[in-house]
C-alpha positions as CSV (number, residue, x, y, z in Angstrom):
1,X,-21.8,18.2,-1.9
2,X,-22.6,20.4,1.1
3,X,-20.1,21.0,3.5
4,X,-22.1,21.0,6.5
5,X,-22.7,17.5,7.0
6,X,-21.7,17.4,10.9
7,X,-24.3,16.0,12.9
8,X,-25.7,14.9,16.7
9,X,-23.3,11.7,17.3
10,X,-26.3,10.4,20.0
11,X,-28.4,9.8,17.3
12,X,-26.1,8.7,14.5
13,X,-28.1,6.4,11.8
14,X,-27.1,5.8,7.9
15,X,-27.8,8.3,5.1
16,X,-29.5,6.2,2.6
17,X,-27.2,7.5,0.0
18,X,-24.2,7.0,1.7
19,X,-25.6,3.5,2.6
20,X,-26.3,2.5,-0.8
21,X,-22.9,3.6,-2.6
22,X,-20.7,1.9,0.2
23,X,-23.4,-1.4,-0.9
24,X,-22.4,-1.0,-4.1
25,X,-18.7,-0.4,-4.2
26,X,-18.5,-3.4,-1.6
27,X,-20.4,-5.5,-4.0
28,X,-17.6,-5.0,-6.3
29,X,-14.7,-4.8,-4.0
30,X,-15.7,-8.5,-2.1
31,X,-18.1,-10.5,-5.0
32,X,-18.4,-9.8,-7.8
33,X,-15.8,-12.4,-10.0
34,X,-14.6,-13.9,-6.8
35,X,-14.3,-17.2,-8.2
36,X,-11.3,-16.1,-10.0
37,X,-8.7,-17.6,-8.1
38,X,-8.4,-21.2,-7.1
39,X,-8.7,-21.6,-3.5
40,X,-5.3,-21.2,-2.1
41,X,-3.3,-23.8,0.9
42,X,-4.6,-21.3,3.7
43,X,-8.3,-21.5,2.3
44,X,-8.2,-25.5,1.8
45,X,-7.1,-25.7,5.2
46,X,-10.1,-23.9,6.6
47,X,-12.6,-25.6,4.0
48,X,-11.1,-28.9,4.9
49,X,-11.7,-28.3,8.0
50,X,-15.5,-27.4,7.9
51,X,-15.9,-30.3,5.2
52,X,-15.5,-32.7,8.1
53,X,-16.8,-31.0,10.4
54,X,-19.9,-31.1,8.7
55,X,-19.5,-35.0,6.9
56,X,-18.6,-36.3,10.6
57,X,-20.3,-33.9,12.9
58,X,-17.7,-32.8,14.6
59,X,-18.2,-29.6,15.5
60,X,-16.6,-28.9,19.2
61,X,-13.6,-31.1,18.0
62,X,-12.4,-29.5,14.9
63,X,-10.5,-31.8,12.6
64,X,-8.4,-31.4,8.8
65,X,-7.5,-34.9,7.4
66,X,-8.8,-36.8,9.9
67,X,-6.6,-35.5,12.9
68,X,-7.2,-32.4,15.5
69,X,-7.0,-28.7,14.6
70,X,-7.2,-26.9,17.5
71,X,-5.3,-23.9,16.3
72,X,-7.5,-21.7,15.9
73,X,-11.2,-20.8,17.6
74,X,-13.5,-22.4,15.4
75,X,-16.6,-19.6,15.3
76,X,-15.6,-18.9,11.3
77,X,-15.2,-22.9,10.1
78,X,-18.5,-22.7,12.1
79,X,-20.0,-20.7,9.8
80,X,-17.8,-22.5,6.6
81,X,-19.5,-25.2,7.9
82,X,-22.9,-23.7,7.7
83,X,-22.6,-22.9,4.3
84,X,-21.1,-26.3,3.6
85,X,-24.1,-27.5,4.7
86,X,-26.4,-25.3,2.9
87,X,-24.1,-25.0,-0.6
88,X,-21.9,-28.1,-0.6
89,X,-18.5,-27.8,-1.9
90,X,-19.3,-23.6,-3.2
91,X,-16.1,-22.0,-3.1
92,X,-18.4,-19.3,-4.2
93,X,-20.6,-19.2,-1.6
94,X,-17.8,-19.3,1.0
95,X,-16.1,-16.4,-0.1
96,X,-19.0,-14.4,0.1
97,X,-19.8,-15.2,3.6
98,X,-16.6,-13.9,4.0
99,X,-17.2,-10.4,1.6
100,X,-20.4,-9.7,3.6
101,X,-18.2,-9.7,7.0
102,X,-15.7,-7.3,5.1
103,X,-18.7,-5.0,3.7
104,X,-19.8,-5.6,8.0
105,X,-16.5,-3.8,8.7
106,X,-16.5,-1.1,6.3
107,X,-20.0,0.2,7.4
108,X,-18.0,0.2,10.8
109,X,-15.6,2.2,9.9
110,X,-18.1,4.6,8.2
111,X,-19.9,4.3,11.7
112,X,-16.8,5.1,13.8
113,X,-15.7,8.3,12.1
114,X,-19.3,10.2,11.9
115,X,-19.2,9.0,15.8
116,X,-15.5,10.6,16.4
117,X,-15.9,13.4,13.7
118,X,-19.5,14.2,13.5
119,X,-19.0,14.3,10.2
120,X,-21.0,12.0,7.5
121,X,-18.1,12.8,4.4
122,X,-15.7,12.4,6.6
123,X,-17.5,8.5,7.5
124,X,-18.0,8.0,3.9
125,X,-14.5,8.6,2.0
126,X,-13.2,6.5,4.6
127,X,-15.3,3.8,4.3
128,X,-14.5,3.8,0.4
129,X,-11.3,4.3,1.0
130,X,-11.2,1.1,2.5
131,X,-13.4,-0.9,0.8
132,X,-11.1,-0.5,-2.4
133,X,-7.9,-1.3,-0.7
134,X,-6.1,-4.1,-1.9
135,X,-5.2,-5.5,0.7
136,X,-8.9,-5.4,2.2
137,X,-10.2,-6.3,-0.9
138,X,-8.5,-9.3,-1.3
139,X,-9.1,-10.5,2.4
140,X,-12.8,-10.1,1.7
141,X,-12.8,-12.1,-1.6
142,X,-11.0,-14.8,0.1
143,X,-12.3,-17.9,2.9
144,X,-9.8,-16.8,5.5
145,X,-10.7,-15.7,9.1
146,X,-8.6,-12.7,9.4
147,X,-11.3,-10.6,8.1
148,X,-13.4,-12.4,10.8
149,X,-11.6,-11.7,13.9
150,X,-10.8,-7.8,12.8
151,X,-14.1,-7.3,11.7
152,X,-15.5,-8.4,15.0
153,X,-12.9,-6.4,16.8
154,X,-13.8,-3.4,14.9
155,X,-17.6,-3.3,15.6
156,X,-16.5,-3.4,19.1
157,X,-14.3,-1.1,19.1
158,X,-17.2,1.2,17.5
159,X,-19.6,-0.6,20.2
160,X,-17.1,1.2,22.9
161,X,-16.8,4.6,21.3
162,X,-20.5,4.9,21.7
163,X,-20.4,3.6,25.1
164,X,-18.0,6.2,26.3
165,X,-18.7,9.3,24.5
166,X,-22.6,8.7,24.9
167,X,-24.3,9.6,28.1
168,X,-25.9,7.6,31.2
169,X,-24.5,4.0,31.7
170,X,-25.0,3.5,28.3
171,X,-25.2,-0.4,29.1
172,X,-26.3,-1.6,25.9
173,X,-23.1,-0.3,23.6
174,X,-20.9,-1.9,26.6
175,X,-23.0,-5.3,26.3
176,X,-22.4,-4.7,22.6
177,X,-19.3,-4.2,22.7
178,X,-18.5,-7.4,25.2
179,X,-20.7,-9.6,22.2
180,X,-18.6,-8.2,19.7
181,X,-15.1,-8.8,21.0
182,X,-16.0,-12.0,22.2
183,X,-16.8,-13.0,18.7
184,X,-13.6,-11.6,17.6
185,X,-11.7,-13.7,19.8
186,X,-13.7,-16.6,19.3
187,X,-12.7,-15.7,15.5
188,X,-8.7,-15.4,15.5
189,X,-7.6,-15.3,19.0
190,X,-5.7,-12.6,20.9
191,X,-5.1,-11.2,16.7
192,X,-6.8,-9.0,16.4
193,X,-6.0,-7.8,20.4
194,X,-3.0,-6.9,19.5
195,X,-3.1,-5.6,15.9
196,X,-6.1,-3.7,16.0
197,X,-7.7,-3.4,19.9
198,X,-4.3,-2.2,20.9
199,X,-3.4,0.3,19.0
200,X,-6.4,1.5,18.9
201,X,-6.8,2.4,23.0
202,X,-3.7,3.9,22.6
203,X,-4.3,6.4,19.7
204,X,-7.8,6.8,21.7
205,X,-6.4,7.2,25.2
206,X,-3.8,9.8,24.0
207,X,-6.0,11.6,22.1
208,X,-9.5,11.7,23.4
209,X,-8.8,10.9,27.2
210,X,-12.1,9.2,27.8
211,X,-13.6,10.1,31.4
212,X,-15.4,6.7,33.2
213,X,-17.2,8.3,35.7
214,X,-20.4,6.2,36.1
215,X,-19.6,3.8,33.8
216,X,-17.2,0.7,35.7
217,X,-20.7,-1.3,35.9
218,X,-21.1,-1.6,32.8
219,X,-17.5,-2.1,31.8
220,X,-17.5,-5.2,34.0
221,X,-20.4,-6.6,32.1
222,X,-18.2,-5.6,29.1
223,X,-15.8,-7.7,30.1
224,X,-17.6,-10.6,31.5
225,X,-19.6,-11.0,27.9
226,X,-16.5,-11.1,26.5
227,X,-14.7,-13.7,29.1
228,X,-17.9,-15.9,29.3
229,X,-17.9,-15.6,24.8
230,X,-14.2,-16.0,24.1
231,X,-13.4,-18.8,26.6
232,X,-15.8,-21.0,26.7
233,X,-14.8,-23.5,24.0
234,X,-10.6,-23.2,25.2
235,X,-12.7,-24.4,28.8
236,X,-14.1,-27.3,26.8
237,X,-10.8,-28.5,25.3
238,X,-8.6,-27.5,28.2
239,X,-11.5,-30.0,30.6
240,X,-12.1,-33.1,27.2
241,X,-9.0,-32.7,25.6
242,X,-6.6,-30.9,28.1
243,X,-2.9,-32.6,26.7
244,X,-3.7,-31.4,23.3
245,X,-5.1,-27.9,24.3
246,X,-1.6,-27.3,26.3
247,X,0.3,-28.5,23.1
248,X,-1.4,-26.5,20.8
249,X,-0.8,-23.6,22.8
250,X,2.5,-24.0,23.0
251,X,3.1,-24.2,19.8
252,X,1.0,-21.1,18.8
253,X,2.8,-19.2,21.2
254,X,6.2,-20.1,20.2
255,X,4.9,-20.0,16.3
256,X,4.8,-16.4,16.9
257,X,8.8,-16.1,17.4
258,X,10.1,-19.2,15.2
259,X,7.6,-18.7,12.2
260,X,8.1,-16.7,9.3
261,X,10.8,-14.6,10.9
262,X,11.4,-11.9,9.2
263,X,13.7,-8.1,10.0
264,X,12.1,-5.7,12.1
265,X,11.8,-3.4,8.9
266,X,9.6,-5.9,6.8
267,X,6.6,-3.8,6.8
268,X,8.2,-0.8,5.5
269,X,6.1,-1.4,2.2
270,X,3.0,-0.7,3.6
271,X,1.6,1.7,1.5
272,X,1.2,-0.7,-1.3
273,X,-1.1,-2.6,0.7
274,X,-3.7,0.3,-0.5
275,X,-3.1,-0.7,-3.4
276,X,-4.2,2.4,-5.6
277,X,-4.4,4.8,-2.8
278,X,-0.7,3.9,-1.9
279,X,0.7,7.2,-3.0
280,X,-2.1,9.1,-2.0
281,X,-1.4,7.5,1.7
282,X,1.9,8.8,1.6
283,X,1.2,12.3,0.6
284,X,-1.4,12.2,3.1
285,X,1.3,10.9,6.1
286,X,3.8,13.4,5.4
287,X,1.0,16.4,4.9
288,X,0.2,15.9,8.2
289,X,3.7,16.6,9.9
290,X,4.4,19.1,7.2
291,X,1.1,21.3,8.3
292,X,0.1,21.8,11.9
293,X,-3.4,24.1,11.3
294,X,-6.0,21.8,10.0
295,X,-10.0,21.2,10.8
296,X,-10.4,17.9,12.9
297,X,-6.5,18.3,13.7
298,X,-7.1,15.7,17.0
299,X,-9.4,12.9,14.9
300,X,-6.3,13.4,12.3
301,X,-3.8,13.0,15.1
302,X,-5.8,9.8,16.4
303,X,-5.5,8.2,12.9
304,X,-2.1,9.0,12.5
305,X,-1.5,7.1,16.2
306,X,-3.4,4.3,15.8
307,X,-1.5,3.9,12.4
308,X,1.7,4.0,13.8
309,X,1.2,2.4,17.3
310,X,-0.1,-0.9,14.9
311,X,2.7,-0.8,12.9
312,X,5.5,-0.8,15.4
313,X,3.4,-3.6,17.2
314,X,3.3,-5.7,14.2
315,X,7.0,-4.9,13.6
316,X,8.2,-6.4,17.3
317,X,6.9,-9.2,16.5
318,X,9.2,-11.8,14.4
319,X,6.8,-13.7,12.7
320,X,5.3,-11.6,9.5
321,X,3.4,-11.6,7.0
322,X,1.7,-9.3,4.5
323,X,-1.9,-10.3,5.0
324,X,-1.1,-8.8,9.2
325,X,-1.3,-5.4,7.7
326,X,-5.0,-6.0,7.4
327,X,-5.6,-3.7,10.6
328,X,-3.3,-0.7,9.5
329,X,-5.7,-0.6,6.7
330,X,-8.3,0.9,8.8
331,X,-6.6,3.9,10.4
332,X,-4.9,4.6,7.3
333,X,-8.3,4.6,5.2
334,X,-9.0,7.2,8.1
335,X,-5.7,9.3,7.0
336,X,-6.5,9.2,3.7
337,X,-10.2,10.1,3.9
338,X,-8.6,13.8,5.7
339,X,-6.3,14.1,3.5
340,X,-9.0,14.1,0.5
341,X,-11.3,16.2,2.8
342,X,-9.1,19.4,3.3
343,X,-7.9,19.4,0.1
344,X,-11.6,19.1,-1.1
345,X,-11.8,22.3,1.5
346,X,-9.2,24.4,-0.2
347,X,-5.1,23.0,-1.0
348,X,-3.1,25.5,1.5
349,X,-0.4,25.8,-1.1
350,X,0.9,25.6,-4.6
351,X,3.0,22.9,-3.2
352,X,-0.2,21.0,-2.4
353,X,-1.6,21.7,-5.8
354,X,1.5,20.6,-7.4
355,X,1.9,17.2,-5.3
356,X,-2.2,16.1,-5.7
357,X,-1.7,16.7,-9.5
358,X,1.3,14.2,-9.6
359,X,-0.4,12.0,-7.9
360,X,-3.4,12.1,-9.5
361,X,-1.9,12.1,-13.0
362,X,-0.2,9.1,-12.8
363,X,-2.9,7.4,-11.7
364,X,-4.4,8.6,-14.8
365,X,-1.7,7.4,-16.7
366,X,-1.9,3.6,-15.5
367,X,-5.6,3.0,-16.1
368,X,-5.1,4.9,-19.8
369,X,-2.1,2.2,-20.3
370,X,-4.0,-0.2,-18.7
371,X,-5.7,-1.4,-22.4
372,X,-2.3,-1.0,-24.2
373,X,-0.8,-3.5,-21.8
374,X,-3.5,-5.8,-22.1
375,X,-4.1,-5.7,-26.2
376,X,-0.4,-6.6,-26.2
377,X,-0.1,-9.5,-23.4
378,X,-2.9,-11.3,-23.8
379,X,-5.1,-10.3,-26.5
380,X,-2.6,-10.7,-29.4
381,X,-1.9,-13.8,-28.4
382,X,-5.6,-14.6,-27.7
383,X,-5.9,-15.2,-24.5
384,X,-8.2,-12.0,-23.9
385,X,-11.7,-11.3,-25.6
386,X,-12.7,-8.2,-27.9
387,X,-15.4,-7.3,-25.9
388,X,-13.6,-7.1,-22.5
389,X,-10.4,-5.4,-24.2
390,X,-13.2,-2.8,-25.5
391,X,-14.8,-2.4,-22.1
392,X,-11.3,-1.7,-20.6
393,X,-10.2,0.5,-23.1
394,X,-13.5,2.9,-22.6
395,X,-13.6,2.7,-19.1
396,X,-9.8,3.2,-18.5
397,X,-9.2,6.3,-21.4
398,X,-12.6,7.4,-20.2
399,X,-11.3,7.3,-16.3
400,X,-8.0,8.6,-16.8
401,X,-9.5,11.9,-19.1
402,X,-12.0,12.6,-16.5
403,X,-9.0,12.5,-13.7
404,X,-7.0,14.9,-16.2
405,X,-9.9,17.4,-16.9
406,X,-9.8,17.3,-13.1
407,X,-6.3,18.2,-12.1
408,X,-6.0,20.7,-15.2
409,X,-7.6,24.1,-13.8
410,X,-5.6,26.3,-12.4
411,X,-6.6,26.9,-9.3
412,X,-10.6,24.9,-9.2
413,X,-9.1,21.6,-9.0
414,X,-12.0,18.8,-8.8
415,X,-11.0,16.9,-5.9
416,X,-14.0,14.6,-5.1
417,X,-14.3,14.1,-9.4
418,X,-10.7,13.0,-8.8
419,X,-11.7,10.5,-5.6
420,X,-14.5,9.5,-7.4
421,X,-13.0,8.4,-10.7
422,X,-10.2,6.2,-8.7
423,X,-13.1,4.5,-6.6
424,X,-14.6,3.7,-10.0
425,X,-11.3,2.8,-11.1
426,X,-11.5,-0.2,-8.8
427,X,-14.9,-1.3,-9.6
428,X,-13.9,-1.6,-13.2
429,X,-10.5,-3.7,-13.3
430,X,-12.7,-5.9,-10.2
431,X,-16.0,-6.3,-12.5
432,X,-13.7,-6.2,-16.3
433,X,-10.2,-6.6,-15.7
434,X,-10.0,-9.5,-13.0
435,X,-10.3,-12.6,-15.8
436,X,-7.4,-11.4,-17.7
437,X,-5.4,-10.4,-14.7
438,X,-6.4,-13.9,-13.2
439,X,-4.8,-15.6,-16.5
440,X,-1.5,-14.3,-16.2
441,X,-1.3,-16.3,-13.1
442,X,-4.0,-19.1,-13.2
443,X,-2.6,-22.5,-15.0
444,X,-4.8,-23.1,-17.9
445,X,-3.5,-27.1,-17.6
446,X,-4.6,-27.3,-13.7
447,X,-6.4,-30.8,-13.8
448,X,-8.5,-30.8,-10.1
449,X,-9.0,-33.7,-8.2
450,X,-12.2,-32.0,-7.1
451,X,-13.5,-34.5,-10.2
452,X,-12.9,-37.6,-8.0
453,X,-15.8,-36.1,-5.4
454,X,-18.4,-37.4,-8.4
455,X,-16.7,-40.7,-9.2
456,X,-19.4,-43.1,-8.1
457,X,-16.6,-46.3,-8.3
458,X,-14.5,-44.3,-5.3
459,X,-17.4,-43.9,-2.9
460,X,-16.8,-45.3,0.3
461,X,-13.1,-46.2,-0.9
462,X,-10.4,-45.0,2.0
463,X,-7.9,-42.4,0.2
464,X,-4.1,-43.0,1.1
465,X,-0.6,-41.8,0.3
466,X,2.9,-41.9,0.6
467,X,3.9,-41.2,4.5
468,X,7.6,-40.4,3.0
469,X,6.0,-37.6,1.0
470,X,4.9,-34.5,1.6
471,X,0.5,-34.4,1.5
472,X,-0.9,-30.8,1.0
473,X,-4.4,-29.9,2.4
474,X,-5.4,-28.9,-1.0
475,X,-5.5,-32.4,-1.8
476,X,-7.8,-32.9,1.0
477,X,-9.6,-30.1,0.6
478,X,-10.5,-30.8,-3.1
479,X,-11.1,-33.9,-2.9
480,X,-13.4,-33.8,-0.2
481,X,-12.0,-36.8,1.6
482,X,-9.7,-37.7,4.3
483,X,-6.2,-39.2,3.1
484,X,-3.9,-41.1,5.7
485,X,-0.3,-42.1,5.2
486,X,0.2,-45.3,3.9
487,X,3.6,-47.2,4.6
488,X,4.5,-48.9,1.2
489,X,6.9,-50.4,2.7
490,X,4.9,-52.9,4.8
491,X,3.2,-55.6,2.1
492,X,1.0,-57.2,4.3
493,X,-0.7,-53.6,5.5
494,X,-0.9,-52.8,1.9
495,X,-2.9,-56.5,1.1
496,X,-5.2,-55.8,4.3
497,X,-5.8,-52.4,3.3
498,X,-7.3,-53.2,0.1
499,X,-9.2,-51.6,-2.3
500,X,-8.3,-48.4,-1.6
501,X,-7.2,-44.8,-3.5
502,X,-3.1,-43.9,-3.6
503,X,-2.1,-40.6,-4.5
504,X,1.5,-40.8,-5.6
505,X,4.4,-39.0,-6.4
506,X,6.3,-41.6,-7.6
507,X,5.5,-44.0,-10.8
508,X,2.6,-46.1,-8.8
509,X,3.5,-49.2,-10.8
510,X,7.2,-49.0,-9.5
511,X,5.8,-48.5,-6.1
512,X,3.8,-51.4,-5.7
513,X,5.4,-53.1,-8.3
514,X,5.7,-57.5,-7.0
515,X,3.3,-56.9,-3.7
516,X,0.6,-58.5,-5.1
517,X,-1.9,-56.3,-6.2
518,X,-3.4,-54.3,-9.0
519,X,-3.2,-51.1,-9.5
520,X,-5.9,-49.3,-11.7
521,X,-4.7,-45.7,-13.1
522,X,-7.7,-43.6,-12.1
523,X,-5.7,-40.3,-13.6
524,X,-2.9,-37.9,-13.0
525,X,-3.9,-34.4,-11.1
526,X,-2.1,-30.7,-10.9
527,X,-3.9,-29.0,-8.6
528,X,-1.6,-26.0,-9.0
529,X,-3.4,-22.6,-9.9
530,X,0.1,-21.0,-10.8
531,X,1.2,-21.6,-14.0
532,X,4.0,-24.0,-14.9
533,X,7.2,-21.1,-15.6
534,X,6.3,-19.5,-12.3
535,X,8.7,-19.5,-9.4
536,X,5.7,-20.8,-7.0
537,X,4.2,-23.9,-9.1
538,X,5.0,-26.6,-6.6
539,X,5.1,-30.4,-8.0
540,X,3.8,-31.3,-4.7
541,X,0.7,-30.3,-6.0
542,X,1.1,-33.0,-8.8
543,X,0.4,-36.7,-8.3
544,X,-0.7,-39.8,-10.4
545,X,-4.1,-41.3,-8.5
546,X,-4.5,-44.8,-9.1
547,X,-6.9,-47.5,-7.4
548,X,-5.0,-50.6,-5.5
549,X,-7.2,-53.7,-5.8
């Protein structure tokens, strides 16, 4: 690769190569074997939703089960709910909505680098970088909105680069950018505001200090895209449906300091959300306070900022979770795409040398183990095929021996062959290694109630259950169909009621035992994904369905 590859930022448009390896490595990073994993609580929940919204048209008035959800903006179960439409009950087809938003926000990031570096490689091991992050990976294979709102906010953010480093007005990157954080908004909320938006104008301000001159016109149409976009639909509720609005808000906002508390210091782990670049991340965070003269020294700086300003943000807040580290991601695919770059330029030390090799080798030494592990978990006991333990074992030896010839020389140490062999790392255990990894989580006894959607019998039967027990939306989510709480206590509800479907947790015969009716076992459903020895399995994801006549 030629190391001239800095170019005129006012005409910035993608390399066909670079294009077509970031299409590739997205394709495995966000598709391919998605339907792996069962969908999880937080993707029934959105599924539900857009399952109604589609089967009773209500599509300004979001509902799950039957009742409100005005939680969150609605422009993703909008789009859930236009896949429903075209691909009815495809978990498939909704996660890769959601994996060609995440390949959206990776060609941003490529985008935003060449426009702050002027520098394609720079654009391009970034974007990869990224793009084979766990963490990023997993929120693109998956039907939740975070990688919505973020992706949004990060083609805006790209949007407003443009608009304030390119000359004139430049009216069409502001109106852009309005459209595009709008959409964010509209996708999450004030999220991805705060985690990403944030952050970002701080690394930017401090490091680039952007000059306005000429340009507050089009900053207020900016912003007036953005106001009319993002707050239309809260006008709508807070005019049709203003009591619930206010509640909902309320509880959102104080969901933010009551929910999922957790210490100040919780993210500390957030170099494994790279996943295999996790140690590289590290190496490449303390390189850059350990050595001051660098090429790109400010775009490095900016990274570094907009990394750090994100996490101490997320860290005020009290309510955390891993999947909020999403936004870090992105300025730390950014670190680590400079790290790789100047030591592709030349390592400044043996130290250097020394460090990369370490790192390096034991990622070498996972992917050769990587068959071992699997010959003795799963395909002794035969849970794993030949052909897939002989795929891994090739690709992983073969991967790992290519790193090692890499790292040997002396001093010629084969950086990119190095960077190059870990992206490929990813696509295989995404493309060969995901089925086995799946089954040593995935219940091979899960029984779904997603069965019941083709029993002709139930159709147009109401669905009820306990009100003293606990209902998860993955019932509802399965099953396709909205189930109320029944009071079993009340006979005469229970005779008027009839026929109907009960999902119980207790022995239905004992529960309607000398009210009067009959009760037909239909079957009894686990609709866990984890299997039965792990810590998670929850028997509230296990109830007998019968049908009261």
């Amino acid at each position: 690769m030629s190391l001239t590859n800095r170019i005129n930022t006012e005409h910035i448009s993608f390399h066909p190569l670079h294009s077509l390896l970031i299409i590739v490595v997205c394709s495995f990073a966000f598709f391919i074997n998605n339907q792996v994993v069962p969908a999880d609580l937080m993707e029934a929940r959105n599924l539900a939703t857009a399952q109604e919204m589609v089967k009773d048209g209500s599509y300004l008035i979001p509902t799950l089960n039957g009742e409100l959800r005005l939680e969150k903006p609605p422009l993703p179960t909008w789009i859930a709910a236009g896949v429903e439409f075209l691909f009815p009950g495809s978990l498939v087809a909704q996660r890769c909505v959601a994996g060609l938003v995440a390949t959206m926000m990776i060609f941003f990031l490529y985008l935003l680098v060449i426009r702050l570096t002027r520098d394609r490689m720079i654009g391009l091991l970034a974007a990869l970088v990224l793009a084979t992050s766990f963490n990023a990976v997993m929120m693109g294979r998956t039907a939740t909105w975070d990688i919505y709102c973020h992706s949004f906010m990060l083609g805006a953010i790209y949007f407003l680069v443009t608009a304030l480093e390119g000359k004139g007005r430049q009216w069409g990157a502001f109106a852009l950018s309005g459209i595009f954080l709008g959409l964010s908004f509209l996708g999450k909320g004030p999220v991805s505001f705060y985690a990403l938006l944030l952050p970002f104008l701080i690394a930017y301000g401090l490091s680039y200090r952007p000059r306005m001159k000429g340009k507050a016109a089009p900053l207020v149409v900016m912003v007036l895209l953005f106001a009319v976009i993002a707050f239309w639909w809260m006008a709508y509720l807070y005019f049709f449906h203003r009591d619930m609005a206010l509640q909902v808000a309320a509880k959102e906002s104080s969901s933010w300091l009551n929910h999922n508390v957790r210490p100040w210091y919780y993210y500390w782990q957030f170099p494994a959300e790279a996943g295999i670049w996790a140690l590289f991340w590290v190496t490449a965070l303390v390189g850059y306070f350990a050595c001051r003269k660098e090429k790109y020294r400010k775009d490095h700086t900016f990274s570094i900022v907009w990394l750090l300003s994100s996490l101490i943000l997320l860290s005020v807040i009290p309510e955390k979770k891993t999947r909020y580290l999403l936004p870090i991601l992105i300025p730390g695919a950014m670190t680590i795409a400079f790290y790789f770059y100047h030591c592709w330029r030349g390592f400044r030390s043996a130290g250097e040398r020394r460090v990369f090799r370490i790192n390096s080798g034991i990622i070498a030494f996972i992917l050769m183990a990587l068959p071992v592990t699997l010959y003795f978990i799963f395909y002794r006991e035969g849970e794993l095929s030949i052909w897939i333990l002989t795929l891994t074992a090739l690709f992983g030896w073969g991967l790992g021996l290519w790193i090692f010839r890499s790292i040997l020389p002396t001093r010629n140490i084969k950086v990119m062959a190095v960077f190059s062999a870990i992206v490929l790392s990813m696509m295989m255990i995404e493309s060969v290694c995901l089925i086995p990894i799946g089954k040593m989580f995935i219940n091979p006894e899960r029984h779904n109630i997603r069965m019941l959607r083709e029993h002709k019998e139930l159709e147009g039967i109401p669905f009820y259950y306990n009100k003293e027990e606990e209902l998860r939306m993955e019932w509802v989510y399965e099953s396709n169909r909205v189930i109320r709480p029944l009071d079993v206590k009340n006979d005469s509800l229970i005779r008027v009621s009839r026929p109907f479907v009960f999902l119980s947790k207790q022995p239905a015969d004992s529960v309607f035992a000398g009210k009067g009716v009959t009760v037909k076992p239909i079957d009894t459903f686990d609709n866990n994904w984890r299997k039965t020895k792990d810590k998670r399995y929850n028997k509230e994801l296990v109830r007998e369905v019968v049908l009261i006549k």
